[in-house]
N, C-alpha and C positions, 0 to 999 in steps of 0.2 A: 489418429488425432491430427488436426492440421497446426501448422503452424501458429495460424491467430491463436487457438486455442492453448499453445504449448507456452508462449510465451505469455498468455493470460497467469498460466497457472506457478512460471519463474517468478512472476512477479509478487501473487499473493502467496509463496514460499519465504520471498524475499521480505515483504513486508512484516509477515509472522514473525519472523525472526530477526529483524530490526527491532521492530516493538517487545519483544521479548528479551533481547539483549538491554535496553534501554529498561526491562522491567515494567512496564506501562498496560496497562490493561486497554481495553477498547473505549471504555468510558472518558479514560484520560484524554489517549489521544486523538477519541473525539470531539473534545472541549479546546484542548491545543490546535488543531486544524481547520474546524468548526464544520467537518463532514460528519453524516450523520453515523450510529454504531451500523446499523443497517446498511449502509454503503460500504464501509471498512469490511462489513464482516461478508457480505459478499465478493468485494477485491481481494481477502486474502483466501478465497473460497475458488478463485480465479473465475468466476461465475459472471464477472461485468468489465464493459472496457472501460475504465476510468477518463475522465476527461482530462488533457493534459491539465488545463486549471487547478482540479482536483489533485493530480501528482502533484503539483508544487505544493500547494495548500498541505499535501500529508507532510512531504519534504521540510517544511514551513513548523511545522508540528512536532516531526522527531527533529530537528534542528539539524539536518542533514542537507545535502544537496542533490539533484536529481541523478546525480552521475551516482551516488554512493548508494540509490534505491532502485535505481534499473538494471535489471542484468542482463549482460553484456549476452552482445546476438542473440 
């Protein structure tokens, strides 16, 4: 596994489990973010590179900051 792909898959671990802590389903924080369930459930699938825009917009939606959804190195 290379790198891009390791840190794809920190992320949509991280993600799951943000939105799971917050209790939130995909549907929600699809509506909250206004990305589509289909992108969400890809990023936490680590299957897509998300556009930085798109991070904030999720960040925007769990009411978090981008420091508190990206994992570190």
């Amino acid at each position: 596994m290379d790198k891009k792909q390791d840190a794809l898959r920190k992320l949509g671990r991280r993600l799951t489990e943000l939105r799971h802590r917050q209790n939130l389903t995909l549907e929600q924080l699809s509506t909250s973010s206004g990305i589509s369930i289909q992108e969400l459930t890809a990023i936490e699938a680590g299957e897509t590179d998300p556009a930085l825009t798109t991070v904030f917009h999720i960040c925007r939606g769990l009411g978090l900051s981008p420091n508190e959804l990206l994992p570190p190195g």
